[in-house]
C-alpha positions in Angstrom: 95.8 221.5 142.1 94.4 217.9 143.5 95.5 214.6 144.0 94.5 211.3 143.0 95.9 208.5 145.0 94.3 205.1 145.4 96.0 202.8 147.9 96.6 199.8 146.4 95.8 200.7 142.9 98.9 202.9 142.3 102.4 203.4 143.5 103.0 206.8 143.2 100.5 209.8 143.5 99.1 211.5 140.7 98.8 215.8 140.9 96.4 217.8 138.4 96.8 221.4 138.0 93.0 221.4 137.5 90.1 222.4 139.7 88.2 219.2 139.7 88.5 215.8 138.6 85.7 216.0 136.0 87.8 218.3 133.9 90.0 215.6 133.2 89.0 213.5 130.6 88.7 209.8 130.8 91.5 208.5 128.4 94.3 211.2 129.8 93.1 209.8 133.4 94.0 206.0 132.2 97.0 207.4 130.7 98.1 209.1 134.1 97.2 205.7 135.7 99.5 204.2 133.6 102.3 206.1 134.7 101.8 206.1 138.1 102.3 201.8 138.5 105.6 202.3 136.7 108.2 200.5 138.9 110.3 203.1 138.0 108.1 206.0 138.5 109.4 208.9 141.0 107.8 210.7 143.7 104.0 211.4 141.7 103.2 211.8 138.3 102.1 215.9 137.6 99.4 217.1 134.8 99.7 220.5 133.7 96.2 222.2 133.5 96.5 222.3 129.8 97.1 218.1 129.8 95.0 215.8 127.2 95.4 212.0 125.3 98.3 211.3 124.0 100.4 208.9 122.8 101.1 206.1 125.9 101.2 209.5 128.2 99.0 212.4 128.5 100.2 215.6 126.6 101.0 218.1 129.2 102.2 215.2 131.3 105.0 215.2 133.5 107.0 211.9 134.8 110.8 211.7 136.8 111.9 208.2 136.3 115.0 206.5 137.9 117.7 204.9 136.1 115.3 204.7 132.3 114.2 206.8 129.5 111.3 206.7 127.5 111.0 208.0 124.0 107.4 207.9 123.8 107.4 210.0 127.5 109.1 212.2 124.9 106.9 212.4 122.0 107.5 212.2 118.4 108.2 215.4 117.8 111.7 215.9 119.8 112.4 219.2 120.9 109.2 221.1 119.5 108.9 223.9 121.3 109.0 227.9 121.1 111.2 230.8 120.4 110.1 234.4 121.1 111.3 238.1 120.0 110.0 241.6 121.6 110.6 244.5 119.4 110.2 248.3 120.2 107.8 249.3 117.6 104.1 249.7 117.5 101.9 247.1 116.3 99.6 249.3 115.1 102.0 249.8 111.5 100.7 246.5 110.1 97.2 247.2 110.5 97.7 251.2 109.1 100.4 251.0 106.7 99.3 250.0 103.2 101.5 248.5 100.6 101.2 247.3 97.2 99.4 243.9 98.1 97.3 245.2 100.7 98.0 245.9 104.5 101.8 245.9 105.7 100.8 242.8 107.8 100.0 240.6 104.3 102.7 241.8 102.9 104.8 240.3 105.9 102.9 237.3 105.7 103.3 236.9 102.1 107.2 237.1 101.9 107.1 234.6 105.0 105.4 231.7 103.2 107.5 232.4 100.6 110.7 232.6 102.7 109.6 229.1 105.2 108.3 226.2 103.7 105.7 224.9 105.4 104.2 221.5 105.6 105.6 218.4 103.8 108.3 221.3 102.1 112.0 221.2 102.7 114.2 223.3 101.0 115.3 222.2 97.8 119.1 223.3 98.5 121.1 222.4 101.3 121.4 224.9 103.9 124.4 226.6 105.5 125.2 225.8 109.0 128.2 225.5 111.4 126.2 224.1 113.9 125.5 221.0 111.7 129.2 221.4 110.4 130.8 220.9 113.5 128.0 218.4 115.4 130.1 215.2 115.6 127.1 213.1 114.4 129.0 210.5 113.0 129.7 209.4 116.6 126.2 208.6 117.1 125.7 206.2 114.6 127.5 203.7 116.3 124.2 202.3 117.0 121.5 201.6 114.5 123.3 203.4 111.7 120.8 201.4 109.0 117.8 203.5 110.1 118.5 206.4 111.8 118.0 209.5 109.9 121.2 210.9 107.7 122.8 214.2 108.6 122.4 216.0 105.2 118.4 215.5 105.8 119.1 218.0 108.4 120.6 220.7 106.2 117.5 220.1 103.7 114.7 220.6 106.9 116.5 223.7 108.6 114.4 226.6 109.0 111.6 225.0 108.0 108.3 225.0 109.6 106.5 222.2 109.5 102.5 221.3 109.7 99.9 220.4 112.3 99.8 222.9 115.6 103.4 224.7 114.3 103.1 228.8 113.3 104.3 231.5 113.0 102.6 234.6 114.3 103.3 238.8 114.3 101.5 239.6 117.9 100.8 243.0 119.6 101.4 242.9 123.5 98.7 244.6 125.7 101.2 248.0 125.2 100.8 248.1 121.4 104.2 246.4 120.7 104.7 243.9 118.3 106.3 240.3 118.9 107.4 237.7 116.7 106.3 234.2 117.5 107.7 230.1 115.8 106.3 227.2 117.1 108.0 223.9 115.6 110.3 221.2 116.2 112.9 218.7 115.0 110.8 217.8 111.8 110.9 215.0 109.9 114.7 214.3 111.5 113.4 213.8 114.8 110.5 211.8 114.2 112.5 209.1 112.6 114.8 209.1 115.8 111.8 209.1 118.2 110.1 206.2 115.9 113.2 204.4 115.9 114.3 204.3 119.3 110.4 203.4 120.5 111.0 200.2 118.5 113.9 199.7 120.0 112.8 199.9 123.0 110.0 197.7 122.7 111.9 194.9 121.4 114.4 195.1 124.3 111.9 195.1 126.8 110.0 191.9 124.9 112.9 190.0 125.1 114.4 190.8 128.9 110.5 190.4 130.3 109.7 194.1 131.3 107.3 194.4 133.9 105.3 197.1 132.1 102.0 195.6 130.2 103.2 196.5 126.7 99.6 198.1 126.2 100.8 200.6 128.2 103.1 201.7 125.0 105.9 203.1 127.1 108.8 201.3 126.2 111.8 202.1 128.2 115.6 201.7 127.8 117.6 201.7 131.1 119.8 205.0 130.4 123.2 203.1 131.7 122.6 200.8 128.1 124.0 200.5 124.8 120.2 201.2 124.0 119.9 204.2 126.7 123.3 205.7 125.5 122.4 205.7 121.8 118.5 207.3 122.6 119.9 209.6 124.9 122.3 211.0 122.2 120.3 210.9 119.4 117.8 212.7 121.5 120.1 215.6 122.5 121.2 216.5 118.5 117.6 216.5 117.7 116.6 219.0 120.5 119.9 221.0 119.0 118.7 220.8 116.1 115.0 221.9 117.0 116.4 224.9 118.9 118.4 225.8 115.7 115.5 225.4 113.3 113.2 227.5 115.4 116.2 230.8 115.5 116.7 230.0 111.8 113.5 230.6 111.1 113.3 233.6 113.8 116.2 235.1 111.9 114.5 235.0 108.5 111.5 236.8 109.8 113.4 239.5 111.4 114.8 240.3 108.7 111.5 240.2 106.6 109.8 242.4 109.8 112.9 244.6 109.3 112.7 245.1 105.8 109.2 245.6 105.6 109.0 248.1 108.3 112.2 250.4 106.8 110.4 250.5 103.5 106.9 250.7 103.7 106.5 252.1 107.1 109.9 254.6 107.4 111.2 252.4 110.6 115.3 253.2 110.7 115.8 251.2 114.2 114.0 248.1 114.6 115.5 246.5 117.6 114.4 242.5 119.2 114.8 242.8 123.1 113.8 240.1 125.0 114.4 236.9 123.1 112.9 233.0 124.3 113.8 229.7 122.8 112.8 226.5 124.6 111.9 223.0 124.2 108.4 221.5 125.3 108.9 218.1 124.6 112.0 216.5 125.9 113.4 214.6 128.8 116.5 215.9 130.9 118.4 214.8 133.8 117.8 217.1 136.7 117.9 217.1 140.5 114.4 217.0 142.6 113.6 215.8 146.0 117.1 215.2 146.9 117.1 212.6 143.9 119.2 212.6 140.3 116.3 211.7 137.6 115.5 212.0 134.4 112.5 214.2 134.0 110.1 213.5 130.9 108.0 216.9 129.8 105.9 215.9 127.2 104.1 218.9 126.3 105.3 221.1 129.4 108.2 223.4 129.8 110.3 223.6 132.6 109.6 226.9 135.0 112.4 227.0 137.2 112.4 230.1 139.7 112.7 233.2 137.4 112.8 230.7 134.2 111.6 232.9 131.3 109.0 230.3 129.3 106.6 230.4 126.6 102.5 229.8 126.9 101.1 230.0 123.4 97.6 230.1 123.0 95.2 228.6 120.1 95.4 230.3 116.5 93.3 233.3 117.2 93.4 233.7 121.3 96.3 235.2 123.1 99.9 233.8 124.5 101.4 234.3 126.9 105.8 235.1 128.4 106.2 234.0 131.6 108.7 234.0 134.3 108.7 230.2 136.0 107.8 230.0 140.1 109.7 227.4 140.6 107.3 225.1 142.1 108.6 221.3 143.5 105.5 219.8 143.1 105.4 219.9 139.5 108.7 219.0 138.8 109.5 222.7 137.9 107.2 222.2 134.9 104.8 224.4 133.7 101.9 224.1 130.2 103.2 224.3 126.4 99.7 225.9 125.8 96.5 225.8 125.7 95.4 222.0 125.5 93.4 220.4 122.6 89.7 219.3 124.1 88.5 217.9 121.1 90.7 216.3 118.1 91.8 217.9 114.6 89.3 215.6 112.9 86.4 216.7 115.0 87.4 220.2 115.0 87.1 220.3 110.6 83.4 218.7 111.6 82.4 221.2 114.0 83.6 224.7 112.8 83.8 225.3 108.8 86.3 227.0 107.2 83.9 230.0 106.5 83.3 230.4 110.2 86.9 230.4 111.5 87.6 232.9 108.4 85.2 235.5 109.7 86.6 234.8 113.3 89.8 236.3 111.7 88.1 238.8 110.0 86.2 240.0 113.1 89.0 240.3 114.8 91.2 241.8 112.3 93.9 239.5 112.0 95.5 237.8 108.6 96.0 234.8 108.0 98.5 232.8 105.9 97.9 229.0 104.6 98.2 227.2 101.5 95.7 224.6 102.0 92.3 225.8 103.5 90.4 222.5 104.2 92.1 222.5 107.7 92.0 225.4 108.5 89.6 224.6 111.9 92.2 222.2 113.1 93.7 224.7 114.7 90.9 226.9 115.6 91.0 228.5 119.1 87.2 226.9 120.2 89.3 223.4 119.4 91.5 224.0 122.6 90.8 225.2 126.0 90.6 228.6 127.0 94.1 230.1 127.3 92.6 232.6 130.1 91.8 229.8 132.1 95.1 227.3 132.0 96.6 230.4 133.0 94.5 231.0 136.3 95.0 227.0 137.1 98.7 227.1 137.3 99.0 231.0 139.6 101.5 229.0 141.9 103.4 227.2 138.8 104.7 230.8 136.4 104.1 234.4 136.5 103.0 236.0 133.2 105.3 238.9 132.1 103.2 239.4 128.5 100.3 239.3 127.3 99.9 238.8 123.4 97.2 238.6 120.4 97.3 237.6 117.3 97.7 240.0 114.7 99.0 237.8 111.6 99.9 234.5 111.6 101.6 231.8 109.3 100.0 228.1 110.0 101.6 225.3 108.2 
């Protein structure tokens, strides 16, 4: 870790969980900048070693504020994040076991994609929950009821997956178990509220004179406002409803896992042991420093002493369960992954489909997506090397497992 600190030039310091400054690009540094001259900016600003451009803050950025939220600190896609199952069988049964269709671990991958839409695709019925039953949303709309989202476009988008960097993967620890992986968020639901509230926040700001250069694009809303109070609300049923998305979809592919195993493979006792579901993107109030703030992790999870926490790695590298250290400096934060160094667009110019195909192949692993022409997006030479985010954050989380890819579901 370093710092960056120039008298003068910022209020608060900034801390990188990187070895040098010239691994940080140039637009994350601005960014980070950015932050730190925010009058309401606490302590320093922290940059997990997987951080990158984003949108107003750097992905993998950290930022306590005092007395203000900032949707855009949170992200557009409110309450993305991770859930994780361990299971007490052998890997090795999806390679070995053949079915009618080919290798137990298409056949798994096959009734996924037919089980979780993926993409643009909601279900077409509306979906059972009590969660959504008894969530007294109708309390919330007491502010900007017009445009906020409806609650029955949450029963269409539970337990489903999603596009961009969201998958689901079947992954063999470094023991020969196998471990069930989601990656998404709030959908389509949340990225109305986060769109909504940034507008909100925006005009607010424009008309009380805010001190931060609106170039900048982090609108805030003092959290004692009508403004703050309705964010702050919305925000919390969207990372509910994130959390619930992500088990629904766990659920339905352990009972797909289940099924296949008992039939094809003669497994009677499948059991999921050590189960992870957390958020990467969000903002929470928390005590640091001897100070009550709210804590923005956009693209970082929070690793608390003895915090289990998920590290994912690109589509064909490895992840990573952790156990958090605990560490004040960074907030108690830790990486969401890997890190993008280079954007989806580039990556479809650099690597064709035909090459990340025989990456997969190579390495024996199956993949499941409808559409093919973007495929590289998410190919694991688009991010940085899992190994090495890992090594730059020792004193932030412990790793407790080690994973590979053996199938995997990309939206």
């Amino acid at each position: 870790m370093f710092e960056i600190f120039n008298k003068g030039e910022q209020r608060v310091p900034i801390k990188v969980w990187l070895p040098s400054r010239e691994h940080l690009e140039e637009e994350c540094l601005r960014q980070a900048l950015n932050l730190s001259n925010l009058p309401f900016a606490f302590k320093h600003i922290a940059l997990m070693p997987d951080t990158h451009t984003g949108y107003g803050m750097p992905i993998g950025g950290v930022l306590a504020t005092q007395d203000v939220i900032i949707p855009n600190a949170v992200g557009v896609d409110i309450g993305c994040g991770m859930v994780f199952a361990h299971t007490n069988v052998k890997a090795e049964l999806l390679r070995e076991v053949a079915t009618p269709g080919g290798t137990l671990a298409r056949y798994l991958v096959g009734q996924i994609m037919r089980a979780v839409p993926q993409g643009f695709d909601h279900h077409k019925e509306r979906q059972q929950s009590r969660f959504l039953d008894e969530y007294p949303v109708e309390r919330l709309y007491r502010y900007g009821e017009a445009k906020l989202p409806k609650k029955e476009e949450a029963y269409m988008q539970l337990g489903t997956l999603g596009g961009g960097n969201h998958f689901i993967e079947l992954q063999e620890d470094e023991d020969g178990y196998l471990g069930l992986m989601v990656h998404t968020g709030s959908r389509n639901f949340g990225y109305k509220v986060a769109s909504y509230f940034n507008q909100v926040a925006k005009d607010l700001n424009k008309r009380q004179g805010s001190p931060v250069p609106s170039h900048f694009d982090l609108a805030y809303l003092p959290v004692g406002s009508r403004e703050g109070k309705g964010y702050i609300g919305w925000m919390t049923f969207a990372l509910e409803f994130a959390r619930h998305n992500r088990q629904r979809i766990m659920e339905r592919v352990q009972r797909i896992v289940a099924d296949g195993l008992g039939r094809y493979a003669g497994v009677k006792e499948l059991k999921f042991l050590r189960e992870v579901n957390a958020h990467h993107n969000y903002a929470a109030k928390e005590t640091h420093f001897g100070r009550d703030v709210w804590v923005h992790r956009k693209g970082a999870i929070s690793a608390r002493r003895g915090e289990p926490g998920i590290i994912p790695g690109a589509m064909g590298s490895y992840s990573f369960i952790v156990e958090g250290l605990g560490n004040p400096e960074s907030f108690h934060s830790a990486s969401h992954g890997a890190g993008r160094v280079m954007g989806r667009k580039e990556a479809v110019r650099r690597f064709s489909v035909e090459e990340v195909l025989a990456d997969f192949a190579k390495k024996d692993m199956v993949l499941g997506k409808r559409r093919r022409s973007d495929t590289a997006e998410e190919y694991y030479r688009a991010y940085k090397d899992i190994e090495d985010v890992m090594a730059d954050q020792r004193d932030l989380v412990k790793p407790v497992l080690k994973l590979k890819t053996v199938a995997v579901v990309k939206g």
